[in-house]
Every structure is written in C-alpha cells, then in structure tokens.
N, C-alpha and C positions, 0 to 999 in steps of 0.2 A: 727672469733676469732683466734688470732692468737696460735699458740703450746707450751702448759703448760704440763713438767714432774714434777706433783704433788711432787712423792716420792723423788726426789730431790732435789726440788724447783727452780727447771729453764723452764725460757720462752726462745724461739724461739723469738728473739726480730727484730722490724722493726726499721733498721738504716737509720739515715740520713747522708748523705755526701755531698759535694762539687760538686757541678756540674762540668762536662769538664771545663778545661781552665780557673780553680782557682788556681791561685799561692799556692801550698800545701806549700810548705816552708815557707809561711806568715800566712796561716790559720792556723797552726798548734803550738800550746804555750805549754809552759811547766806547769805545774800544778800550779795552783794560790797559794799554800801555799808550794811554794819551793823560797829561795833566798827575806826573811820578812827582812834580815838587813842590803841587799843589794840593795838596789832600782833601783843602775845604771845598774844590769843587766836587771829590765822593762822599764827603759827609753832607752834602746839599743833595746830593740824588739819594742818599738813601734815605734823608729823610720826606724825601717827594715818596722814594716806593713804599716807606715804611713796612705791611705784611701783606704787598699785594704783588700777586705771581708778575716776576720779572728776571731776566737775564740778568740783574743785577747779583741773582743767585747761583747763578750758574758760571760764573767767571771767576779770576784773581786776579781786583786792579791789582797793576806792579807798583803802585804806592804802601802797599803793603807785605809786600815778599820778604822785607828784611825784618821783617815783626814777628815776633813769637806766634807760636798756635799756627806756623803753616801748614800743617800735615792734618790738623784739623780741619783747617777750612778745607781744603781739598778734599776732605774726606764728603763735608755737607755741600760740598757741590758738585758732587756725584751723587749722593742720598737727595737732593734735592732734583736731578734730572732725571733719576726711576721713580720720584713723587711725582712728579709732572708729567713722566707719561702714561705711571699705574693709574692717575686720579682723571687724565682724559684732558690736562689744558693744554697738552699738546696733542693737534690731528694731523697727519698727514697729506698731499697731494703732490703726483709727480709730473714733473714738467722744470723748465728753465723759469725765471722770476725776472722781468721787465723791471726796473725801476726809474724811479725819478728822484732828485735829490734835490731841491731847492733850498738854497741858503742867499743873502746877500743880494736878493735879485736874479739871481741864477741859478738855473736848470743843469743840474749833470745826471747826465743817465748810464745804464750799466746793465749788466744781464748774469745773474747769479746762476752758476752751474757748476759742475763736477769737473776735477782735473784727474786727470792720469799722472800718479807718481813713479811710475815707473819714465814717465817722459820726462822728469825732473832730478837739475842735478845742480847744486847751489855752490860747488865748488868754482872758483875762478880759472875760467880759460874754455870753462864748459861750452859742449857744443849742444847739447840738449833739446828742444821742443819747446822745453819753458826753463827760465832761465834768471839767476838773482843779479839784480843790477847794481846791488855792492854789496861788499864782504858781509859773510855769516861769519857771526863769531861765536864758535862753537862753544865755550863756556856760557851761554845764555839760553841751551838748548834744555841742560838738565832740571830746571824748576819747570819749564813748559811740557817736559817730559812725563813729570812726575801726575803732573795735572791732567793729559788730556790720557794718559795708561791708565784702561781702564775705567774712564769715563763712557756711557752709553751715547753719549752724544756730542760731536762737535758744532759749536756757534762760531762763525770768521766773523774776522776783522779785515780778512786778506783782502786786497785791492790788485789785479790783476790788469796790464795793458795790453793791449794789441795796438798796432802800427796801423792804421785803415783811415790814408786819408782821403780816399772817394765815399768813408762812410758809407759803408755797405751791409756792416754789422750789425751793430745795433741802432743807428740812428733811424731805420725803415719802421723800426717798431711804435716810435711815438706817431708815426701815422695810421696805425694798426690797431690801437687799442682796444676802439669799439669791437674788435674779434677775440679778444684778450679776457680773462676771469681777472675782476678788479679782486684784487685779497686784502690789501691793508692801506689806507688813507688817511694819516694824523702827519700832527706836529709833535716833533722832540724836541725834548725836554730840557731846560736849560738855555736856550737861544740858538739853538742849531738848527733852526730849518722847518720842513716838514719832507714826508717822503712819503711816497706810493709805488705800488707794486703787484701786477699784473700775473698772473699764471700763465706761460705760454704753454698748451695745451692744446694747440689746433697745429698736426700735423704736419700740411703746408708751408705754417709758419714755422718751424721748426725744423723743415728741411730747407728753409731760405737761408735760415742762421748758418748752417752745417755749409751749404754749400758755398755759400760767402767766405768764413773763414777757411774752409779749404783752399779755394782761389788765393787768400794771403800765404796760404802755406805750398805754392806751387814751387818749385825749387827754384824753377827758372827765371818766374818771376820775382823772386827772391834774388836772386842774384841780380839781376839788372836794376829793381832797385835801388839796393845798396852799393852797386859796381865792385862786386865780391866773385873769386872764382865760384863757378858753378857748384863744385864739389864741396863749397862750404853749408855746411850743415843749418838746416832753417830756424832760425828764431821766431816762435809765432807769439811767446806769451811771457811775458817780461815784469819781473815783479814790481808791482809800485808799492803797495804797502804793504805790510806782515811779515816781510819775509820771511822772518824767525818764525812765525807759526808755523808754516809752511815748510820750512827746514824741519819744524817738531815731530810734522805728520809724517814727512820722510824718514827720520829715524827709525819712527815705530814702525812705519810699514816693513823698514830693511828688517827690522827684529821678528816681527812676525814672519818672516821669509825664514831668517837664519832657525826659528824656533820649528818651523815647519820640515826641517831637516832635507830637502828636496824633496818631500811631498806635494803633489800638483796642488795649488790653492784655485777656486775658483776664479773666473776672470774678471767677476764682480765682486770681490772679496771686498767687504766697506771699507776696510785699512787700507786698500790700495790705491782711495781717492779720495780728495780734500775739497771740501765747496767756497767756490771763489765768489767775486764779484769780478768780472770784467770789463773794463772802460778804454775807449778810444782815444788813445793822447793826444787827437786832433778836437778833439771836444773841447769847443770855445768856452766853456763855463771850468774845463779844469786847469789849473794852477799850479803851478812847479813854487810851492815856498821852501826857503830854507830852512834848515837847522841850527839851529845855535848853540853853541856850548856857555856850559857855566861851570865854572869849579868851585868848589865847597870845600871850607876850614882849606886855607891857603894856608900855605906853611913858609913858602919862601914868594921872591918879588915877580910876576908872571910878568911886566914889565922886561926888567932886566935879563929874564930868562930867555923871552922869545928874541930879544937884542942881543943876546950871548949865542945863541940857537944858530940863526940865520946870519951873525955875524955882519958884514961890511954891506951883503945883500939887503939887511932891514933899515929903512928908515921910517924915526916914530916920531909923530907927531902931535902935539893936542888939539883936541877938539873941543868948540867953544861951549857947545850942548851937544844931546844925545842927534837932536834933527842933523845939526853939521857934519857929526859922526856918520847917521845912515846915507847923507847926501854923497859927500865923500865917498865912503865902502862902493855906494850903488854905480858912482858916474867913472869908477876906474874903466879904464879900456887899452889895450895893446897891452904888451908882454907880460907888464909888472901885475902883482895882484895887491888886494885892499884887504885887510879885515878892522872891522872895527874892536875896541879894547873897550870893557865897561869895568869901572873900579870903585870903591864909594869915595876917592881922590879924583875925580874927574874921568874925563872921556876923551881916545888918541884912536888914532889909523894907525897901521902898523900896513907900508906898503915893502914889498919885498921883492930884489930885481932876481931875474933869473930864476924863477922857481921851475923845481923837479917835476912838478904834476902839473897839469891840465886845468885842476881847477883849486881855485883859495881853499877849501873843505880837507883837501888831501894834501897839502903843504902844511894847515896848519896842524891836521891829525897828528903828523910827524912830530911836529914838538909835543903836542899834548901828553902823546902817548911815553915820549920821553920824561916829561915833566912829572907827570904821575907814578912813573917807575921810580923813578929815581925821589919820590915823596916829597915832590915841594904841596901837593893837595891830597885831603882824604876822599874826593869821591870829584867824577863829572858827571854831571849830566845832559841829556841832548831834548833843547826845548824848542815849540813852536811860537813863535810871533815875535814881533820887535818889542813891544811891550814887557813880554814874561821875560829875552834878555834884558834889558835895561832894568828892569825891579828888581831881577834877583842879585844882579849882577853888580847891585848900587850898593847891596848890603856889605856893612861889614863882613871879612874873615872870606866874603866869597870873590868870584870876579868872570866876567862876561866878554866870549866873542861873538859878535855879530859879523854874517855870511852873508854875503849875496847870492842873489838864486843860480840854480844853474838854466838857461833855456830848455823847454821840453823836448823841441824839437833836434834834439843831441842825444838825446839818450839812446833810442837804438843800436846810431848807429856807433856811437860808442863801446858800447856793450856788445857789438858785432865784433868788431876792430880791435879793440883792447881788454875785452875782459871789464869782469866787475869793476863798478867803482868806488870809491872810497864809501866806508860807511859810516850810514846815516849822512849823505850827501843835499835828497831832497826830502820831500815832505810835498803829500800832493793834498796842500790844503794847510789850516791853521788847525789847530786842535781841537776845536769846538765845530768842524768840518768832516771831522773823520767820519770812518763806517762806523755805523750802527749797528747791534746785534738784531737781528729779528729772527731767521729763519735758523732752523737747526736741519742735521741730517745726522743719521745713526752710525755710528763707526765700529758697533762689535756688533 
C-alpha cells in the first residue's frame, strides 16, 4: 500500500515518466484547456511532436471538443496510454516530484503529489480540506468524464495552493536538491520556459514536507490566522488551476463508491486520489493574471446592453487606444469598478458605481451570463493575456472585456469568508505559463 497522511489528505504517489532517451521537449504539452481560440498554437506542437512518444497523445486539447470524431480520439488516447505502458516508455518511481519552473526570468517551484478526494468538495460554501475557489460548472464535467472513465492513466494539469507564508513547505526543498534524484531537465516547447524535477525519495525529506503542512493545517492555528471561529473547519488546499479536472476525478470516484454498493473499497483505491501540483501563493515568481472574455458572432450591441444592464450605475466612456483602455481598467480604485470594452469600433471603460460583487469579474459575469441567454452572442470564451483580448476582440462579429487582476494575497481569505468565487476569476500565469503534462500516475 502505498503512504496515506489521512489528516491531510495526501498519498505518497507512484509516478510514471518517460523512459531514458525520450525526447522531453516533445512529451511534454501545455495543458489541454489553454489557447481554445487559438488552434494554430496545437497545430504547431504537433507538428514539433509529429510520431514521437508525447502527452500530446494522451490528452483532448478543448480546441477540439466541438469537432467531430470525439469518441474517437478518446478512444486512441486510452489505446495510446496501454501502448505506452505495454511497450515500457513509461517506468515508474515512487515518491513526491520537486519542481522548478522558470519562465520570464523566474523560478516557480511546486511539489507534485496525491490528493485525497474524499477531502474534496467543490461545491460553494464548502468546508472541506481542499477546496474550489470559484464556481464548478457542472455542465463542463461530462466530456472530461467521458475522457478520463476508463483511461489507465491520469496526466494533471491541476495547479493546487497552500497559504505558507513562512515557506516552510516547499521552498526548504530548493536548498536540498543535492539529496534529491534529478529525473527530468529540459526546455518546453514553444517559449514557455524550461523545467526540472527532482524525486523526493529520502525519507527525512518527506517527513519535513508532511510535518510542515500539517502545522498549516493545525486548527488553531488556522483560526488565528484567518481571525475565524475555531470551529471553522480548516482550509489547507485551495484550487488554483484545473479545477474542473479535479471536479472530474471526484465524480468518478463518487461512481465507483455508488457502483461499489457499500462494499469496503481499499484505502488506496487509485480513483480515490488525483495527482496535483502544489504551489505557495507566497511565491514571488507566481502571478495572479486575469481572465478575459471575448464573445463570438455577436448578435445584438454589447455596448448598449451592458448600458441597459447596469442601468444609471454604468458610465461608458472611449478610449483613445487599447494602452489608455488597460491604463484606465488597471488604475481604478475605491468603490466603483473598470472593465475594459474591445470592439473592432474602438475601445471604452465601462466603470460601474455600486456594484453587487467584490470584484469587476463577478459583476460583469452577471451581464454576460444574461446577455448569452437571452442570444445577443453565439459562444464566450475565457482567455489569457491583454494581447489574445484586444486581437480577438478587434475582430469583426466578436467583442472583448478586459479584467483586472484580482490580488493573490485575497484569495484565501476570501474563499474562507465567502465561499467560491466567481468563475474563471484568475489565472495564475498567462497561457504559455501554465502546467505542463509530464508525469502520469495509474487510476484503475
């Protein structure tokens, strides 16, 4: 059996990697739900991987999902993850996985291991272990359902926080290395960095980790903290990215319970744990960006709508270029909130007095989500960088808001205090930032 810390809901997980003398720069993809309105950034990796062993085969970018032949490709990316491990290019080793991420000039580090789903509840108001820091929308579970049932293997994308701002966690590890099994050192592919990744395998080290996060998970000291009653239930592990994956593997696990009929399952049962990354939101190298929206084949004037919406509360105004636009959005402060508007008629602020939420993201959801019911657009989508809004957002038939970020150091205790927030709020990183696939771990 492999090593289960109950109290905090972490296994000791058995990873799989790349055997000697696989091209790591080709096995190694960017998370299948980054760059959905950019296609030609996957038709650029695949022609990087062209027929050599890579995760590129074992995923479904979601640039793809509304394309015909889905039940196919699902099918060759589980045929392709029993090739990989009947033919030996993947081997396994078990232990926690150290990394480092450099992009941009900067180092972010993180420590891949097993989550307990039974600790996990992504419902809003949750008091849980681990916890989603905005809305799951359940309609987005069923195509990741379909994909990971029944697959031999899951590869994350999931991006996990802990609160540790004495860095106690994982920051002791990049002084430790030399005790560490170096397993993978390259650059990925496309401009995103390079990354390295350590097997933590020495005992010691691995009851440093346990013991640290434990300490963040002491009740009491949780409460004093936060300035929360004591009986509030502890937050130790807070979603940053995936959350939807991560909701995926919860389902399946509730199914294999419900299928189990009250039959005891083991306590290592692999459906009943998901492999993360987890990162320290105190880590100066990580980055709270926003999300942007963009709507596609507009139907009616998003203008006049969000002016009709918000009523006497909105005033719109133009902007001279897109820089005045982000200047504006970024430099709001006190009550009122900013969003930028991108159109291929120019560029306005849309500031709005009195608003209902806490942050611009979740006031303007509220129109959007109206605006789309009611079919003034046929589709939105939620994108990274001020760039990808202003290009898309320029074009004809579409149109773009630009968010300002939210602070990192808010999240907790938000998510303590009020429950999930609005989804697709932040984004920890730009798109070409995100996790990488490398390691896998076995799920049946």
């Amino acid at each position: 059996m492999t090593k289960i810390y109950d109290s905090i809901g972490v296994q000791i997980p058995e990873v799989y990697l790349p055997r000697p003398g696989v091209d790591l720069s080709k096995w190694a993809v960017i998370a299948c739900d980054q760059f959905t309105s950019q296609p030609e950034y996957w038709q650029q990796a695949e022609r990087l991987v062209h027929d050599a062993p890579s995760t590129l085969n074992l995923i479904f970018p979601e640039v793809y999902l509304e394309e015909a032949g889905a039940e196919q490709r699902i099918q060759r990316i589980q045929s392709m993850m029993r090739q990989y491990l009947d033919e030996g290019v993947l081997q396994s080793a078990e232990g926690m996985v150290f990394v480092e991420r450099t992009i941009g000039g900067k180092t972010r580090r993180g420590l891949v291991l097993a989550l307990d789903l039974e600790r996990y509840d992504f419902h809003k108001g949750s008091q849980s272990l681990i916890r989603a820091t905005e809305g799951t929308i359940i309609e987005r579970l069923p195509p990741r359902i379909k994909i990971r049932q029944g697959a031999p293997l899951e590869f994350p994308h999931i991006l996990v926080l802990i609160d540790d701002p004495h860095r106690t966690v994982i920051e002791p590890l990049a002084q430790q290395k030399s005790r560490l099994q170096s397993i993978y050192d390259f650059e990925l592919m496309l401009g995103s960095g390079h990354l390295a990744g350590w097997l933590v395998s020495d005992s010691k080290i691995e009851a440093q980790i346990i013991q640290a996060l434990t300490r963040l998970a002491d009740p009491a000291g949780f409460a004093s903290r936060y300035g929360v009653d004591p009986s509030q239930q502890v937050l130790l592990f807070a979603m940053g990215d995936g959350n939807h994956s991560l909701a995926t593997a919860k389902a399946i696990w509730e199914k294999v319970k419900a299928e189990a009929k009250g039959s005891a399952l083991p306590a290592d049962h692999p459906a009943r744990f998901a492999l993360v990354e987890i990162e320290n939101v105190h880590d100066d190298a990580l980055e709270f960006e926003p999300i942007h929206r963009v709507l596609f084949a507009v139907r009616r004037d998003p203008l006049a709508g969000i002016q009709a919406f918000f009523g006497e509360r909105c005033m719109l105004k133009p902007a001279g270029s897109a820089v005045q636009m982000v200047a504006e959005v970024n430099k709001a402060i006190g009550a009122s909130q900013s969003i930028g508007l991108v159109s291929h008629q120019g560029f306005f602020v849309a500031t709005i007095d009195h608003p209902d939420t806490n942050l611009p993201v979740g006031t303007l959801q509220k129109f959007l989500d109206q605006f789309i019911e009611q079919g003034g657009a046929d589709k939105i989508d939620y994108v990274h960088g001020e760039d990808v809004v202003i290009s898309l957002g320029r074009q004809v038939g579409n149109f773009g808001f630009y968010l300002p970020a939210m602070s990192k150091s808010e999240l907790f205790k938000t998510v303590i205090l009020d429950g999930a927030l609005p989804r697709k709020t932040f984004s920890m990183g730009e798109a070409h930032e995100k996790r990488f696939y490398v390691e896998g771990r076995k799920i049946i």
